[in-house]
N, C-alpha and C positions, 0 to 999 in steps of 0.2 A: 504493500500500500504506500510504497515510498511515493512522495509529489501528490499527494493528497492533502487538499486543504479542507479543516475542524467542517466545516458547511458542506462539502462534497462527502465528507465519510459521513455523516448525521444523517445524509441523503439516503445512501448506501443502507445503513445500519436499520435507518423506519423503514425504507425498501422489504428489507429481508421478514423484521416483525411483522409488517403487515404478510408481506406473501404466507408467512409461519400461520398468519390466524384464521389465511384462506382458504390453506392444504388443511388446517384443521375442519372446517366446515364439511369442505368437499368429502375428504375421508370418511364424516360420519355419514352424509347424505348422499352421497354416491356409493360409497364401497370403493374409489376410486383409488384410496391412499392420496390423492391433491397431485401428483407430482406433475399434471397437465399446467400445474399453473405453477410449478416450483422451478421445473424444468428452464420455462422458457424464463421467468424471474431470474434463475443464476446464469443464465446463455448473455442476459441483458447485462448484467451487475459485474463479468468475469468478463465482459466487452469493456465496460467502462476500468476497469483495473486494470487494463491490455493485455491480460493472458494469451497468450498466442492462439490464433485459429483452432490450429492442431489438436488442439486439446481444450479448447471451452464448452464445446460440445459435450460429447464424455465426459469432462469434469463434470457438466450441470446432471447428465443424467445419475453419474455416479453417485456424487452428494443427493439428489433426489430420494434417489433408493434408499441411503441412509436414513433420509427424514422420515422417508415413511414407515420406519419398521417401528417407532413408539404410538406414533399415531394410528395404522394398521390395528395394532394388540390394544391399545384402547376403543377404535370404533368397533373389530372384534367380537370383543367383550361384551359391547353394548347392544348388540345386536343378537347376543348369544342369549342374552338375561333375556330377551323378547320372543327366544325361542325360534328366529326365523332364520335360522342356520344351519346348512344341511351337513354338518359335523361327518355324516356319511362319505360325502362326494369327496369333501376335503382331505380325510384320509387316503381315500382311493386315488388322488390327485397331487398327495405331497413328494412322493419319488418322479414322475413325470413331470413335471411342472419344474422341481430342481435338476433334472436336466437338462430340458428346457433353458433356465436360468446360467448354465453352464455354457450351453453353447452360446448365448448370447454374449456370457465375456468373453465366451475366447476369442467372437466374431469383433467385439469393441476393441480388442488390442489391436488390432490391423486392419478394420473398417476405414474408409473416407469419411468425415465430419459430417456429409450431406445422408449419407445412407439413416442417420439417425433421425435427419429431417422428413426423408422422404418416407418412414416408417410412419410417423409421427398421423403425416398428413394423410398417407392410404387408410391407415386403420381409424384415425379419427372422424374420417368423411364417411366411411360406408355403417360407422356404427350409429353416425349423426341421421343417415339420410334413414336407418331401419325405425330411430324413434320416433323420428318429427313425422313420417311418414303413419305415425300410429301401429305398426309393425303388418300392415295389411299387403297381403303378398311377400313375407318376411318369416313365415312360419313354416318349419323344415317337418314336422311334425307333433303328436300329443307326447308327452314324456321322453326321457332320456334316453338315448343309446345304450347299446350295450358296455362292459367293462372295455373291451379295447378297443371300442371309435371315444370312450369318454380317456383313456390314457393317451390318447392322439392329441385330444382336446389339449391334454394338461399339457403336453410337451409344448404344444406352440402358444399357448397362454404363456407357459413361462421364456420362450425363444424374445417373443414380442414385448412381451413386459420389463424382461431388462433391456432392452435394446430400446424401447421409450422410457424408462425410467417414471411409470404410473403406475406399477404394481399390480399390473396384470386386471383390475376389477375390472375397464372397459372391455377388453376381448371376452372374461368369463362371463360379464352381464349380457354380451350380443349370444354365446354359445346356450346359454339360459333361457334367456326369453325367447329365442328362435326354438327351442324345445319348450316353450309353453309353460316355463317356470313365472310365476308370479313377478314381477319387478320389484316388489319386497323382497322375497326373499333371494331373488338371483341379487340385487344389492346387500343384503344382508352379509349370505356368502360369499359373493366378493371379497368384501370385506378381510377375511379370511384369508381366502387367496393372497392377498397383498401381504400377511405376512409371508406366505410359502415362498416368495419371489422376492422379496424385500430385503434377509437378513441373507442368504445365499448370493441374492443381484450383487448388493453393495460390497460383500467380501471378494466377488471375484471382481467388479469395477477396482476394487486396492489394489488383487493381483493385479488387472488387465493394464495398470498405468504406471506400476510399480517400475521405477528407472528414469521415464519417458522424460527428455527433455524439454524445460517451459513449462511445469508443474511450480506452484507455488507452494513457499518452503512450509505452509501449513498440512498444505494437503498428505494424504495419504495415499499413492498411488490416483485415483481417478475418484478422491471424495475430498471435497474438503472442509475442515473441523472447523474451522471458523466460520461458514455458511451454516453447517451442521447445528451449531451450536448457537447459532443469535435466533435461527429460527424455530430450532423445537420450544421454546420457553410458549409463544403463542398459537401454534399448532396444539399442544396438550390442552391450552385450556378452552379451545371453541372445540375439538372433536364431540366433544357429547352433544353438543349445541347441534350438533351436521345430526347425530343419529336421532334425537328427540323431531329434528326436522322430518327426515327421512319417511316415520311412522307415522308422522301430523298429515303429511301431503296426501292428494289422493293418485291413483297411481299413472291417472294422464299427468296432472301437473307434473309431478316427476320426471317421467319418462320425455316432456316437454322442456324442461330445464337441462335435463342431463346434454338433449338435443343439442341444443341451444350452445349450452356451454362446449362442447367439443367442434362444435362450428367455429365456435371464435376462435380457441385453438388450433385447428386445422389454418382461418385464416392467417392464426398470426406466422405460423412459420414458411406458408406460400409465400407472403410477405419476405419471410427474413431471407428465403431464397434467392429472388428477383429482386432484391434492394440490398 
């Protein structure tokens, strides 16, 4: 942060809190783990501090990952005491999914910065167009696959999810409600999911950038502690606020916002491509 002037880091630093208090929200009220807004918040924040190209991508996704593993286990949680958690699938789903998560770092160690973007934008646009669209002509069938189209599931839930650094809830909420799960409870379970990919993602984001030169001297490989840490304090304390939302909504309005919000996110990084 050297040539940072008291009003430029102040900037920085409400940046980070605020974004902390947004991933908190979204975590509880999506199942999302927030990182769609965490992401692009440290892509911005690791531009203004000139982190090199090469590595502000993957940096942001990596720290992402990190943020969401407290918040994850708290929206979880919250969602578990409500009973709308298929604790079932999640088991069925925690070895597939951390492979998944595996291959994702090893593809971030020697990825192009853009493939992260381009991830970002396919899976956030078709899972936007399947809500807003009411899911009408979007439904694959009544209930779920069997054990090995639902271990398919898991592995590319987890390829996707650390490679966007959102913890996987948007992929498992589209494989959910396209099998005719509730949008409660396919957000519920999400939920969940975010941790399976979240506490795996980020350890191997530390391998995947461990060495890399242009890593700043706080980080850890491709996460870093200093984002990590200004922004969990407000993330922890809005997540409940996201899940008490979550069960208040009815289940268009939800699945209308969810829309919404993954649109603006898909816009913002067509944007950061093209500018």
């Amino acid at each position: 942060m050297d040539g940072l002037d008291a009003g430029t880091l102040a900037t920085l630093v409400a940046a980070l809190l605020a974004a902390g208090a947004v991933v908190g929200v979204l975590a509880g009220l999506f199942g999302v783990g927030g990182g769609a807004i965490s992401v692009p918040v440290f892509f911005e924040i690791f531009g203004m501090l000139g982190y090199p190209e090469a590595v502000r991508m993957p940096l942001a996704v990596g720290t992402s990952l990190a943020v969401i593993i407290p918040t994850a286990i708290v929206s979880a949680r919250g969602h578990y005491l409500r009973g709308t958690v298929d604790v079932g699938l999640l088991k069925l789903w925690a070895v597939p999914v951390v492979l998944g998560v595996a291959a994702g770092s090893l593809v971030a160690r020697y990825a192009n910065p853009d493939l992260f973007k381009l991830v970002f934008i396919a899976v956030s646009a078709v899972i936007a167009a399947r809500l807003l669209s009411g899911g009408r002509g979007w439904k694959l069938r009544d209930g779920l696959p069997g054990r090995a189209a639902l271990r398919v599931y898991g592995v590319v839930i987890g390829l996707l999810g650390s490679l966007m650094g959102v913890g996987g809830g948007a992929m498992s909420n589209l494989v959910l409600t396209l099998h005719g799960v509730p949008i409660h409870n396919a957000v519920s379970t999400s939920a969940g999911v975010g941790i399976l990919i979240s506490i795996p993602g980020a350890l191997g984001y530390m391998a995947a950038g461990w060495g890399k030169p242009g890593l700043p001297p706080d980080a850890i490989g491709y996460v870093s502690l200093l984002a990590f840490l200004v922004t969990i304090p407000t993330s922890m304390l809005t997540t409940r606020l996201g899940v008490r939302l979550a069960h208040a909504l009815s289940r268009r309005a939800l699945e209308v916002a969810f829309g919404l919000f993954l649109l603006a996110v898909c816009a913002r990084f067509v944007a950061a491509m093209i500018w």
